[in-house]
N, CA, C and O atoms as CSV, one atom per row, in Angstrom:
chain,resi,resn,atom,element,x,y,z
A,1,UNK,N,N,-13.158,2.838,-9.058
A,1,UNK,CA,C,-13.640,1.466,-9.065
A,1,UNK,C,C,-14.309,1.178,-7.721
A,1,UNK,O,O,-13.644,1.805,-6.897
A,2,UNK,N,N,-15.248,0.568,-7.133
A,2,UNK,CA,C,-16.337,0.305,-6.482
A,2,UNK,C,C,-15.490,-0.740,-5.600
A,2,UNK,O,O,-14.530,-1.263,-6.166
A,3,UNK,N,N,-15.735,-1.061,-4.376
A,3,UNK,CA,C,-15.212,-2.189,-3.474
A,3,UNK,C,C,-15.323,-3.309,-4.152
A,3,UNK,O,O,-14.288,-3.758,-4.646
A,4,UNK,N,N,-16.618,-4.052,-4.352
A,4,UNK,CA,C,-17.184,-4.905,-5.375
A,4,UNK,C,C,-16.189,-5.539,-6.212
A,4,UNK,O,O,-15.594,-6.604,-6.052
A,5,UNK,N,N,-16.107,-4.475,-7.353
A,5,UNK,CA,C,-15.335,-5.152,-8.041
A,5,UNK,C,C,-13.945,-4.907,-7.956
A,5,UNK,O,O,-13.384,-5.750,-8.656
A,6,UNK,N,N,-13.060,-4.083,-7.382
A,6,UNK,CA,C,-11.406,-4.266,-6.225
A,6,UNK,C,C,-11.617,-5.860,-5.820
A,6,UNK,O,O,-10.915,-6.675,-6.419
A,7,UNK,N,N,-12.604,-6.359,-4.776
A,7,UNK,CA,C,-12.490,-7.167,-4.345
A,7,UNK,C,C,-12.125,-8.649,-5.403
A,7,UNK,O,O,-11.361,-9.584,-5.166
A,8,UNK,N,N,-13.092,-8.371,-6.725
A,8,UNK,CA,C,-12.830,-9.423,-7.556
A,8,UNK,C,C,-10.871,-9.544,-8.223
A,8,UNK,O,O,-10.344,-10.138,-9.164
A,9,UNK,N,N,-10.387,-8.694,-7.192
A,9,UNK,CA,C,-8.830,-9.085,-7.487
A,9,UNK,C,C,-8.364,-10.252,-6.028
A,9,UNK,O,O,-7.474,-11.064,-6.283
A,10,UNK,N,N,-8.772,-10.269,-5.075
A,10,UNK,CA,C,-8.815,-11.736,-4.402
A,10,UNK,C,C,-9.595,-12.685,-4.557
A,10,UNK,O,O,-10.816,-12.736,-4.410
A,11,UNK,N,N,-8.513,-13.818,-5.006
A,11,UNK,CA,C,-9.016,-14.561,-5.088
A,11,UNK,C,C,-8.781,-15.685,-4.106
A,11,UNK,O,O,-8.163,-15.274,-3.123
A,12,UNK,N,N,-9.192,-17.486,-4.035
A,12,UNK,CA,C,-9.015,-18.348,-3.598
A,12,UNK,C,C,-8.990,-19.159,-4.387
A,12,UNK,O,O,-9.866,-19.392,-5.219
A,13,UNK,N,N,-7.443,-19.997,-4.161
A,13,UNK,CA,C,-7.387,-21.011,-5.369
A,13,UNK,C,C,-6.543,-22.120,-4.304
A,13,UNK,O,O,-5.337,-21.980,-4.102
A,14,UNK,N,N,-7.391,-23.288,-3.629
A,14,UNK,CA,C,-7.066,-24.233,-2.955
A,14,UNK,C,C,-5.771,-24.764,-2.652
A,14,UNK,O,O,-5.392,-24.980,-1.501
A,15,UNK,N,N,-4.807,-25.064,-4.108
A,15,UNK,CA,C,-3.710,-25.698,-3.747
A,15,UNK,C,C,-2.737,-24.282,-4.138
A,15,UNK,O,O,-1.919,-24.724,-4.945
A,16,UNK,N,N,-2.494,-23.006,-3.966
A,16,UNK,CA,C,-2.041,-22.175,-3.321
A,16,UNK,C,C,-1.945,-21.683,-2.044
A,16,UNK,O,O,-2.884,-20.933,-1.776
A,17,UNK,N,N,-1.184,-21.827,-1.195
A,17,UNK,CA,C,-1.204,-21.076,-0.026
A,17,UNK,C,C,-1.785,-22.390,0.611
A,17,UNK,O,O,-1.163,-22.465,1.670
A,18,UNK,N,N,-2.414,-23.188,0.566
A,18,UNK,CA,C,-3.593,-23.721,1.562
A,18,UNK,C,C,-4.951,-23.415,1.392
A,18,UNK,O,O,-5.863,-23.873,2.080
A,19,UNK,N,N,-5.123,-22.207,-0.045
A,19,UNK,CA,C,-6.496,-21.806,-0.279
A,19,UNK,C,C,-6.748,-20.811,0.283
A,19,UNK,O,O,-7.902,-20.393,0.374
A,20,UNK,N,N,-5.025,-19.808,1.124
A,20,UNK,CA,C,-5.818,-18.634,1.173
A,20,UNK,C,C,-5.984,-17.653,0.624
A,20,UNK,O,O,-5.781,-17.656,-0.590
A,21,UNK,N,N,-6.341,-16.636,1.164
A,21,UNK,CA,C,-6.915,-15.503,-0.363
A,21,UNK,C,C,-5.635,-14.856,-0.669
A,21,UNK,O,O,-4.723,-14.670,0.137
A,22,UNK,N,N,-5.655,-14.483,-2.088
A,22,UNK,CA,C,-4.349,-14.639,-2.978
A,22,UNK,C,C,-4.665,-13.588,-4.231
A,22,UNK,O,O,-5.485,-13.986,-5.059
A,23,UNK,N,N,-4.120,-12.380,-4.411
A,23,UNK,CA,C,-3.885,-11.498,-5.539
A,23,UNK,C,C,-3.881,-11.941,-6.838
A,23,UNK,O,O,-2.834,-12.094,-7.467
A,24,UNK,N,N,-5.223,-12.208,-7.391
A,24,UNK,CA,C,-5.297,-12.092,-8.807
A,24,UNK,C,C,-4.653,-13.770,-9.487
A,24,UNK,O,O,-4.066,-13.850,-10.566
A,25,UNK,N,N,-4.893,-14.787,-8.712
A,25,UNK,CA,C,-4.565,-15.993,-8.559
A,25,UNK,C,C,-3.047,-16.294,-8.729
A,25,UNK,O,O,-2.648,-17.397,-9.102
A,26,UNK,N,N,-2.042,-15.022,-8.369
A,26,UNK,CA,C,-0.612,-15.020,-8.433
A,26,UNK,C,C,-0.444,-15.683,-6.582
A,26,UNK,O,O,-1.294,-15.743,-5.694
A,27,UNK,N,N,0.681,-15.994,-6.588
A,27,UNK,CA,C,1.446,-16.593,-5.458
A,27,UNK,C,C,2.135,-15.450,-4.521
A,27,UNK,O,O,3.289,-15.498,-4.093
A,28,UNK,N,N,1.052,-14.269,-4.260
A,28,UNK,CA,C,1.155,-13.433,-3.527
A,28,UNK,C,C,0.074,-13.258,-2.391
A,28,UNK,O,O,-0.707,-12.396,-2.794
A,29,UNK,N,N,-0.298,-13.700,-1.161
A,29,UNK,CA,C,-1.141,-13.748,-0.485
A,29,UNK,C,C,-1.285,-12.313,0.010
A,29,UNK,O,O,-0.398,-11.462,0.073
A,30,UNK,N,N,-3.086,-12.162,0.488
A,30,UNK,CA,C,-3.202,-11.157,0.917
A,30,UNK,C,C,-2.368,-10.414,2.179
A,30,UNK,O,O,-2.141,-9.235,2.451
A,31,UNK,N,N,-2.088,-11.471,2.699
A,31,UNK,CA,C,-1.708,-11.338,4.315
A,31,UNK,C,C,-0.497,-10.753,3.967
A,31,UNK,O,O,-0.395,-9.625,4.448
A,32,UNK,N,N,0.640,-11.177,3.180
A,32,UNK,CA,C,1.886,-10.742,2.478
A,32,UNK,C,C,1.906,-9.101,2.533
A,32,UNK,O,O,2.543,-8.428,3.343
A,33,UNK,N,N,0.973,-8.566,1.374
A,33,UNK,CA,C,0.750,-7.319,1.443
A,33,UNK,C,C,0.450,-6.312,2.569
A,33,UNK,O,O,0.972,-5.214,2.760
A,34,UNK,N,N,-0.445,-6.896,3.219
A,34,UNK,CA,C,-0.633,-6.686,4.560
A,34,UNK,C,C,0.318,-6.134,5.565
A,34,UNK,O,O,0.463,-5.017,6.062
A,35,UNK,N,N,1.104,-7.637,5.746
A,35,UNK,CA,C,2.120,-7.288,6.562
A,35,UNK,C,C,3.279,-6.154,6.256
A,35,UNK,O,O,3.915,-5.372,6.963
A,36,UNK,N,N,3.233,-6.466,4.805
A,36,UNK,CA,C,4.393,-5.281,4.532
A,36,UNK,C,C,3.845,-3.672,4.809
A,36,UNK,O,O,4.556,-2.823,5.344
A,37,UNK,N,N,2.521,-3.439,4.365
A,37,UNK,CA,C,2.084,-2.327,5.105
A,37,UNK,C,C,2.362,-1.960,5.887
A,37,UNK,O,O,2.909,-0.864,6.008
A,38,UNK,N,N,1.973,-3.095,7.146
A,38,UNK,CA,C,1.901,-2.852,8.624
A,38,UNK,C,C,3.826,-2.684,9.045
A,38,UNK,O,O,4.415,-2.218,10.021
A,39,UNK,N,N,4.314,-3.351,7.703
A,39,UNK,CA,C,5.903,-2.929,8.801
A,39,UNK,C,C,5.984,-2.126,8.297
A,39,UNK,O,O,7.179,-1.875,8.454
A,40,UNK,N,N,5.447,-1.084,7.470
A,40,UNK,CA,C,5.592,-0.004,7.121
A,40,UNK,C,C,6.045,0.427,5.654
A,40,UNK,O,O,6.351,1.592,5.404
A,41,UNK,N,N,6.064,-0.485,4.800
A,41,UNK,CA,C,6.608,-0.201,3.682
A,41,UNK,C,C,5.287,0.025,2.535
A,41,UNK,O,O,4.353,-0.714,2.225
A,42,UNK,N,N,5.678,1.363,2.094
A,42,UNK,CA,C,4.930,2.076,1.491
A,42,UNK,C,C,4.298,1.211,0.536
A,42,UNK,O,O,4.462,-0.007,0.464
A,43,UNK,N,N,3.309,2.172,-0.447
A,43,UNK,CA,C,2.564,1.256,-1.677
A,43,UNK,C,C,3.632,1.080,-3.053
A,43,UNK,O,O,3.935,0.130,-3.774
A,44,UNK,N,N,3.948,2.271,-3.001
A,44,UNK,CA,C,5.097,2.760,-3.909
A,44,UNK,C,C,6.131,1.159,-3.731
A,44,UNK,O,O,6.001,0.266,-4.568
A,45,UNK,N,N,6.855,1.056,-2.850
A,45,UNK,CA,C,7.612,0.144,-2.574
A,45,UNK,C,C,7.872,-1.289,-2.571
A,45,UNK,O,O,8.891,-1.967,-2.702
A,46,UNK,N,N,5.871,-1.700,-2.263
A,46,UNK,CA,C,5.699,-2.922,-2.655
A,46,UNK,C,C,5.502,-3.054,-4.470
A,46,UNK,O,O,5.831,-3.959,-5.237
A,47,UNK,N,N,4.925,-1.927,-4.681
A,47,UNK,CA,C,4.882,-1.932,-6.175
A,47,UNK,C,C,6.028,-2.399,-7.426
A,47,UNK,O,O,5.908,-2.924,-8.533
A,48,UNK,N,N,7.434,-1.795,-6.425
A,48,UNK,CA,C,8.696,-1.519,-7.253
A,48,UNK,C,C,8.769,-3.097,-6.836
A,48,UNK,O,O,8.963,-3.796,-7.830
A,49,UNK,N,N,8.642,-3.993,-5.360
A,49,UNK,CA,C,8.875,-5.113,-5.267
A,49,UNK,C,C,8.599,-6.501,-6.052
A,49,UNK,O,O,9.380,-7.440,-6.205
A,50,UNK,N,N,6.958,-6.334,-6.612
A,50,UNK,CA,C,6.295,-6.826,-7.400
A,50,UNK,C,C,5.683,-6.191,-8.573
A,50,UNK,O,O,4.572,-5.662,-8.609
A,51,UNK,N,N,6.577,-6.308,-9.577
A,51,UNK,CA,C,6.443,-5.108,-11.102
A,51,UNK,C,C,4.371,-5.879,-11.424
A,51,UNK,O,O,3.478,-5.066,-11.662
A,52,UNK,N,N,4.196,-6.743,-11.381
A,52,UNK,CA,C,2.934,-7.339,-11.748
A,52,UNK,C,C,1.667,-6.379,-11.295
A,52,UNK,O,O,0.661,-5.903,-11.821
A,53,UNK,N,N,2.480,-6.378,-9.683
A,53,UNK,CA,C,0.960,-5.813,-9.219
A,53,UNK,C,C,0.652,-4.315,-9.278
A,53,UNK,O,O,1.143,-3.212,-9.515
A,54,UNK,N,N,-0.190,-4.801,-9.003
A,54,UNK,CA,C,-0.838,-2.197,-9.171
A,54,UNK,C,C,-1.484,-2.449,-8.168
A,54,UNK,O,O,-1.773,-3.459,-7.526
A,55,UNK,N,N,-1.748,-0.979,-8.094
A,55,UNK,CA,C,-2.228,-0.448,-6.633
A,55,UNK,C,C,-3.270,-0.917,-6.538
A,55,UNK,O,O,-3.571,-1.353,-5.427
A,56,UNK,N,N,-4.280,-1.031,-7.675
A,56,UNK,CA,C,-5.501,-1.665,-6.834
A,56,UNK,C,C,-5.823,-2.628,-6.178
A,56,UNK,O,O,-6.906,-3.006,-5.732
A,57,UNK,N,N,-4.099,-3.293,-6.105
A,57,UNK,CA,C,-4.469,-4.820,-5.951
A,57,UNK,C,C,-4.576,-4.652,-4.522
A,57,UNK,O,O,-5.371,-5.371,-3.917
A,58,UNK,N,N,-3.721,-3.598,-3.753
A,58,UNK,CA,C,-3.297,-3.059,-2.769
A,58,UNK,C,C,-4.442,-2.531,-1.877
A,58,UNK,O,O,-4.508,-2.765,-0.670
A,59,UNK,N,N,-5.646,-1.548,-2.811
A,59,UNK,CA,C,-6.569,-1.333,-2.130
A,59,UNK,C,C,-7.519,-2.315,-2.104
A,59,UNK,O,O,-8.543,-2.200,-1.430
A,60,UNK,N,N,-7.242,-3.389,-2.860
A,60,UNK,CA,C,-8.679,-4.284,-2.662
A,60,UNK,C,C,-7.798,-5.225,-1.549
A,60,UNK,O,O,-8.634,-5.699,-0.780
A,61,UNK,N,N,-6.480,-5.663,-1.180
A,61,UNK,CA,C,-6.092,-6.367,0.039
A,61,UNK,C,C,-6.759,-5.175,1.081
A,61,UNK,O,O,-7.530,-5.892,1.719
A,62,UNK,N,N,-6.890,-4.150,1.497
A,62,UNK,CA,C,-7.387,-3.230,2.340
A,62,UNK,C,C,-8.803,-3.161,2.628
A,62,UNK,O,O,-9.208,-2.977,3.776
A,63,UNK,N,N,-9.533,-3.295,1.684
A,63,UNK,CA,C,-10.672,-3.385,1.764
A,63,UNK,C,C,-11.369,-4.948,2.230
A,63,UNK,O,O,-12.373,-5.159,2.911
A,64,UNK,N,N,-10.288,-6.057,1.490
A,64,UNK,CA,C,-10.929,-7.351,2.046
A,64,UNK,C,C,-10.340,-7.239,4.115
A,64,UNK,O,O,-11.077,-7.668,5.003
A,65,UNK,N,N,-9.582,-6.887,4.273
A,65,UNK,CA,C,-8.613,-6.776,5.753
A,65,UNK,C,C,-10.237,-5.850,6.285
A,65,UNK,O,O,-11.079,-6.355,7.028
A,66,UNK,N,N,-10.325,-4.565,5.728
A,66,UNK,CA,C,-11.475,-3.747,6.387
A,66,UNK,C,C,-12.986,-5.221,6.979
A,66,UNK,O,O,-13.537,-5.660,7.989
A,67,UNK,N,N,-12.959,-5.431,5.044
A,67,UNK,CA,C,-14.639,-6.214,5.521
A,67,UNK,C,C,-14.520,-7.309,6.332
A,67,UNK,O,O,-15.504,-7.478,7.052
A,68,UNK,N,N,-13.259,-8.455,6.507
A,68,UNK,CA,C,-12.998,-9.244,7.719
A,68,UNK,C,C,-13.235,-8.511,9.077
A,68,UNK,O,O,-14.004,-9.046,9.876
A,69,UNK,N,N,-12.840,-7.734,9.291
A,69,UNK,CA,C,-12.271,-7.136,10.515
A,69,UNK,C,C,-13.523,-7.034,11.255
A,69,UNK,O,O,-13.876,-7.604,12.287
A,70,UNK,N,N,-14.433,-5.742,10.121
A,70,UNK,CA,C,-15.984,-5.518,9.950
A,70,UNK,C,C,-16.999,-6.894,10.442
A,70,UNK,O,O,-18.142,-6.572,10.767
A,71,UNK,N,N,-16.750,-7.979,10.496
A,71,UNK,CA,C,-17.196,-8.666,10.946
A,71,UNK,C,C,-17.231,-9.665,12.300
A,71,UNK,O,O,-18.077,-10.399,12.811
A,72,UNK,N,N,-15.772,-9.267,12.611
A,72,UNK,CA,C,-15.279,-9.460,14.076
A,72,UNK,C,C,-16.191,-9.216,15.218
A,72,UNK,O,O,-17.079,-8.403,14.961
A,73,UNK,N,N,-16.198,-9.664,16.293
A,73,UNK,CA,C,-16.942,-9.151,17.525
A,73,UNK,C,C,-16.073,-9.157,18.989
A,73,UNK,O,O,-15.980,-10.356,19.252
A,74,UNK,N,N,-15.536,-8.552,19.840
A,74,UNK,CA,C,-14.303,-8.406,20.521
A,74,UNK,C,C,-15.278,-8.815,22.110
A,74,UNK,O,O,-16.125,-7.938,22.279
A,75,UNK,N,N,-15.304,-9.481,22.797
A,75,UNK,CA,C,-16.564,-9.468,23.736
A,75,UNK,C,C,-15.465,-9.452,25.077
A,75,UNK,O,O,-14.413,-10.091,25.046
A,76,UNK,N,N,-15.916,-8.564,26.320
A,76,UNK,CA,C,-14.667,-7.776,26.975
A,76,UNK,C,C,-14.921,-8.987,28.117
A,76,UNK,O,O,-15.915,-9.681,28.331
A,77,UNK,N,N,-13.680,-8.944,28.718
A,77,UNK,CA,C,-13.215,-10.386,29.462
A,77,UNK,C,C,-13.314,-10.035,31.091
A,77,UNK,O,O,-12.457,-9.220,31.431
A,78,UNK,N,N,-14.176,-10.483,32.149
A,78,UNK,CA,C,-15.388,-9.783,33.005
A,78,UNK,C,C,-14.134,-10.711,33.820
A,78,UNK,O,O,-13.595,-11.736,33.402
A,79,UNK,N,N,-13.892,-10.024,35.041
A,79,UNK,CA,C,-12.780,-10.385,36.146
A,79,UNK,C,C,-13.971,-10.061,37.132
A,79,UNK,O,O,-14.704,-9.073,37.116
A,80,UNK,N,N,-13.983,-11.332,38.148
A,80,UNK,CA,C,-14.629,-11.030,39.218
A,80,UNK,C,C,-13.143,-10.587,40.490
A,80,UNK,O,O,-12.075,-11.192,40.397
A,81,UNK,N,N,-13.355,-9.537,41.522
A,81,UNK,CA,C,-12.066,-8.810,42.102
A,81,UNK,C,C,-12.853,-9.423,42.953
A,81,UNK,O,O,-12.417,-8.415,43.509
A,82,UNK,N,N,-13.679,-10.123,43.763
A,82,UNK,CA,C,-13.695,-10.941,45.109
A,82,UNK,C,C,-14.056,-9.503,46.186
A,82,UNK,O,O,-13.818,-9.814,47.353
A,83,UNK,N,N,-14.425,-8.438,46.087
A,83,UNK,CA,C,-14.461,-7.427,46.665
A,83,UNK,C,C,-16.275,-7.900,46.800
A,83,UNK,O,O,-17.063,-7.162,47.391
């Protein structure tokens, strides 16, 4: 399946979350998934956690995290040393 359409598994639905982006208009935010990644818990694991979701839902939270990120700009923080 193509990024494209992975991605059409986030969605935004206003009076969820605050409107933020949200798995397949269930009450699972992207960031949720996310974080559990990042503390380390496998795909397998969130899967067994939430019987609903499948993995793709998993790679399209990855791919929306990639194309945010992808758009970031980090601009480096210039110290004058008085030298």
């Amino acid at each position: 399946m193509d990024e494209d359409k992975l991605l059409e598994r986030i969605t935004v639905t206003p009076r969820i979350f605050g409107g933020k982006p949200i798995i397949r208009g269930r009450r699972l935010a992207v960031e949720h998934v996310l974080g559990m990644l990042a503390a380390g818990d496998s795909p397998e694991t969130i899967l067994e956690g939430f019987p609903w979701l499948e993995a793709a839902d998993i790679q399209a939270c990855l791919i929306y995290a990639r194309r945010l990120v992808g758009h970031e700009r980090v601009e480096p923080l210039l110290l004058e040393t008085g030298t």
